[in-house]
C-alpha positions in Angstrom: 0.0 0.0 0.0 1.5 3.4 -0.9 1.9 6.1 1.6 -1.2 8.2 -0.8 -3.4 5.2 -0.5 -3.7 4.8 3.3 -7.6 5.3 4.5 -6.7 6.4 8.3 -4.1 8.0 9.1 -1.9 7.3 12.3 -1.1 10.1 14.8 2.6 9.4 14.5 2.6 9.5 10.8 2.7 13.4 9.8 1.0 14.8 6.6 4.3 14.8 5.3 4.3 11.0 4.9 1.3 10.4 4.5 1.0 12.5 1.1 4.4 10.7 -0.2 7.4 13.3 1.3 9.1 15.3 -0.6 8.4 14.3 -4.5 4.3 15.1 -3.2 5.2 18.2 -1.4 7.1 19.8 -4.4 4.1 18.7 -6.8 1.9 20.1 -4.8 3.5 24.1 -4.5 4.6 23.9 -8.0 1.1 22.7 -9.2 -0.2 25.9 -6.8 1.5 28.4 -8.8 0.8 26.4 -12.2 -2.5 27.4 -11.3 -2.1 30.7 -10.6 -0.2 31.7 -13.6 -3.0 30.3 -15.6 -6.5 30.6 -14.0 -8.3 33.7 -14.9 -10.1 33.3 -11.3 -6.3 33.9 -9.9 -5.1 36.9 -12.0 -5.5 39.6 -9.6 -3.4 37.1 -7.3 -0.8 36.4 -10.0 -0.5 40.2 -10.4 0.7 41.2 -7.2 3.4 38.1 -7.3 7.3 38.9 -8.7 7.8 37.3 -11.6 9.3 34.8 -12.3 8.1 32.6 -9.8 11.0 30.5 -9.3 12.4 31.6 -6.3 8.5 31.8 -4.7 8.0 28.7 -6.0 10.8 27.3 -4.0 10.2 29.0 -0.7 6.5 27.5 -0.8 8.2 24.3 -1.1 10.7 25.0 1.8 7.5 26.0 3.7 5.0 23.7 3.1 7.7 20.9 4.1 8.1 21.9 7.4 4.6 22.9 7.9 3.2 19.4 6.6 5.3 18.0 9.4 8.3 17.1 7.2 11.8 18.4 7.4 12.0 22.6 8.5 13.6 23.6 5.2 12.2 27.3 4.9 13.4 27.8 8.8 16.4 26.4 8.3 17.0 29.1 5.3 14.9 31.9 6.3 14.2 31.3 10.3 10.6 31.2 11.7 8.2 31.7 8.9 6.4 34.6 10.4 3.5 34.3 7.8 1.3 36.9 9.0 4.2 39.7 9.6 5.5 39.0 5.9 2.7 39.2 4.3 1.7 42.8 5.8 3.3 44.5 3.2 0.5 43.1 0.4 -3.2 44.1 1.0 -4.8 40.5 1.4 -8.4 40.9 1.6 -11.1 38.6 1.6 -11.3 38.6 -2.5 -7.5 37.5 -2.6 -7.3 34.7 0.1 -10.4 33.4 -1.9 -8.4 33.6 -5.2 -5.3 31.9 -3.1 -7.7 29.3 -1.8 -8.9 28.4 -5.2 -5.6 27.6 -6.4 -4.6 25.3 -3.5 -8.6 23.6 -3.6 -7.8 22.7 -7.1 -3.8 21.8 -6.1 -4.7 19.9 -3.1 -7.7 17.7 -5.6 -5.0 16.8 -8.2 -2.5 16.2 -6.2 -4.0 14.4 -2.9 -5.2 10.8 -3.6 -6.3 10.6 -0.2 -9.5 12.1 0.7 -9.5 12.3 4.6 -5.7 13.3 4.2 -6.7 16.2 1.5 -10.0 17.1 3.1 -7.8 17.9 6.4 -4.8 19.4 4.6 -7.4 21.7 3.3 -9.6 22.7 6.2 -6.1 23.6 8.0 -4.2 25.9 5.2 -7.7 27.5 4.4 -7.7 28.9 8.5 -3.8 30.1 7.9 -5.0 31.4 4.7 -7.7 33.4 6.5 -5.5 34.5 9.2 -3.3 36.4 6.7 -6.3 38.8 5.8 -5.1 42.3 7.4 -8.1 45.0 5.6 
């Protein structure tokens, strides 16, 4: 049985795992921004991105590794992620984290075999997500 296949999840076994490590994780931010760059419901969200998205692309990776309960890559680089205080520079309103939460919905159904697994990956980020709204 493959680590995406599992039906119930163990306590001891973090999202990390349990979604297939690092090969998932990396699909999963780079599938994110795939969606952003081309989904007309994400263009004001694209917009206010730098370009190229390599580098962002990356970081998400580094971040969603450690925050999925896998190795701390973006705090080893970058030190505590901080989410809220870096993202005060942007205006994220309601309209935007909606536009971010789109993305990942459609990220997290393509890339997330696992339905309990994807259904709690997602109930999660989308209450970080709305914790970044600050106007």
């Amino acid at each position: 049985m493959t680590a995406n296949s599992k039906s119930h999840p163990t306590p001891d076994e973090p999202p990390y795992q349990l979604m297939g490590g690092e090969q998932t994780v990396r699909r999963l931010a780079n599938r994110f921004y795939d969606i952003m760059e081309t989904a007309p419901q994400a263009a004001e969200l694209y917009a206010i991105h730098p370009l190229p998205l390599d580098v962002i692309r990356q970081k998400f990776y580094e971040f969603l590794s450690g925050w999925l309960g896998g190795p701390a890559l973006f705090e080893q680089k970058y030190g505590h992620p901080r989410l809220r205080a870096r993202h005060l520079p942007f205006t994220v309103n309601e309209q935007l984290r909606n536009q971010w939460m789109f993305c990942m919905n459609q990220a997290l159904d393509e890339v997330i075999e696992n339905r309990m697994l994807r259904e709690g990956i997602r109930q999660s980020i989308g209450q970080l997500a709305s914790h970044m709204i600050n106007c």
